[in-house]
Phi, psi and omega in degrees: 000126176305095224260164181298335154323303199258012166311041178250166152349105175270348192065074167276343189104343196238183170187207198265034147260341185297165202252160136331312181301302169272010169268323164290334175300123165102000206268126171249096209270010183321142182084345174292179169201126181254131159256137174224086150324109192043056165271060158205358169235152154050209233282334178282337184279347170265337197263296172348301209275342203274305200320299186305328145323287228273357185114335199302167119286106201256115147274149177220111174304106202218108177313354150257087176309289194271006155287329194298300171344278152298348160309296204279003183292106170101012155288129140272173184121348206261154144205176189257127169220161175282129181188121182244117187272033105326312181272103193296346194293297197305337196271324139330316199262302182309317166292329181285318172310339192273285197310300173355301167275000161067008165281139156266166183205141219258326204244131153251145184213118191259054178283324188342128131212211202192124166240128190047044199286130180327148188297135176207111205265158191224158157050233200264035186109011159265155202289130164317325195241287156343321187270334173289271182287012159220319164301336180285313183262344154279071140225336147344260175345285198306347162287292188308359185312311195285340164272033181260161198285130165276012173285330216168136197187149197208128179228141202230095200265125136358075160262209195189155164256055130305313192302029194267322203266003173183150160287218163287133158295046224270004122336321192217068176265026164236040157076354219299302130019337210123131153266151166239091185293354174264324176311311175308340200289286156265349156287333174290327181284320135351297228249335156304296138317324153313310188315287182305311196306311197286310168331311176294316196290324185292329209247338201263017160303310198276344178099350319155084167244167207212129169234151179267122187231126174237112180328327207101176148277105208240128138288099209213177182267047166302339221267334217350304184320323207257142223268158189284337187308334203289333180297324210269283153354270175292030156037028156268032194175123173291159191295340176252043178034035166277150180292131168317164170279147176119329219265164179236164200264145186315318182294310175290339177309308169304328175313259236296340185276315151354292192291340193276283210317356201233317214279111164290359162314303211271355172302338176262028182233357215288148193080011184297164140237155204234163181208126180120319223064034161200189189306200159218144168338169127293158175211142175284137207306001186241010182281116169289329197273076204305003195253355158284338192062215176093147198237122170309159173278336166299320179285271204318331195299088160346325195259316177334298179301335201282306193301301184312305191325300163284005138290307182301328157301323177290344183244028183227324194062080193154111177210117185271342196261343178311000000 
């Protein structure tokens, strides 16, 4: 498992400006089958599109079906299923369903989330952006074990440096307390990054590696939540509202997950996270500048992720490696 000592740079070739498109030239995924979670808006929707070039078979999972429908209308490659990662019930039905059909699947890509979202409880009281971007797709993954491909299999989850702003909450991980819609926020994205770090130590016996991906900063309807004045306050966006420099373009947002799902670089890396299209720094825990990126020593913790893991089986009733 890759530990924060060796968390560094490798010289992918690519860097923050590359596209999904040119992280995909030369890539041939014919005969593969890729899942993308909410691949049909903003960054998933890019990622969709490069994979479905390259040969993929795309699933796409969506809690909009026919807006998914209609995004991807003229990708071939594609296809659609109903699936609201709040409801573990809905992530259950949907997994069985996939295993049903005896497909296997070489690629997972964990884009789904929800940010800074109004305080909202899901199932039995749990925090909204936690149970969405990380319990929904661990308990995902964890169904789906059995259709990850056994030659070699690669799941690829989404984080951010959000994660700047807090680790696991683990006294209070619903928020009970005071709700923080950003705090909530960045414990999901924490948690995200845990999720691959420990998958990969579990998984990569098995052929099964897991990378942690923070896209950069993109205006997409990730921000859906957050009111436009607030964008303009939190300096993304100039007064006649274009994104700032530092900010990436959805194509570009997508290269590094491209790059994690593809890149035979990251086979001696499983569980890094990456940024850029190559590893991404250490930064030190009190460093601020998220539109610089760079990964905390919290997110990197072996025993955190060890902890987490086994919490999240306990509130999901789902553990495939047990």
């Amino acid at each position: 498992m890759t530990s924060t000592a060796q968390q560094h740079r490798i010289g992918s070739g690519f860097g923050a400006h590359s596209t999904a498109a040119d992280v995909i030239a030369g890539v041939d995924l014919t005969g593969r089958t890729a899942l993308v979670t909410g691949g049909y808006s903003g960054l998933g929707l890019e990622t969709t599109r490069a994979l479905a070039a390259a040969g993929a078979r795309v699933l796409v999972p969506a809690r909009r079906p026919d807006a998914a429908r209609a995004a991807l209308d003229g990708i071939s490659g594609t296809e659609v299923g109903a699936l609201d990662l709040a409801d573990l019930e809905s992530v259950r039905v949907f997994a069985e369903g996939l295993l049903d059909t005896g497909r296997t699947l070489d690629l997972v890509i964990n884009n789904a989330g929800v940010m800074a979202a109004p305080e909202t409880r899901v199932g039995p009281g749990r925090e909204y952006q936690f149970a969405t971007n990380h319990l929904g797709h661990f308990a995902l993954v964890n169904r789906l074990r059995p259709a990850l491909a056994p030659h070699g299999a690669r799941v690829v989850a989404l984080t951010s440096s959000g994660h700047f702003l807090t680790g696991v909450r683990w006294d209070d991980i619903d928020f009970r307390t005071g709700y923080d819609r950003w705090l909530a926020y960045g414990q999901a994205k924490s948690a995200n990054a845990l999720f691959a770090l420990h998958l990969d130590r579990l998984g990569a016996g098995h052929g099964l590696h897991a990378y942690a991906v923070h896209p950069g900063s993109i205006l997409t309807p990730l921000q859906r939540h957050i009111p436009r004045e607030e964008w303009a306050e939190r300096g993304w966006v100039s007064q006649t509202g274009a994104p700032r420099p530092g900010f990436k373009t959805p194509q570009q947002g997508a290269a590094t997950t491209v790059w994690a799902a593809t890149s035979p670089l990251l086979d001696a890396h499983g569980g890094a996270y990456c940024q850029d299209c190559d590893l991404a720094e250490p930064v030190p825990d009190d460093a601020d500048d998220m539109l610089a990126g760079g990964v905390k020593s919290w997110v990197r913790d072996p025993e955190a992720a060890a902890r987490l893991w086994t919490l999240s089986a306990e509130l999901t009733g789902v553990d495939a490696f047990a």
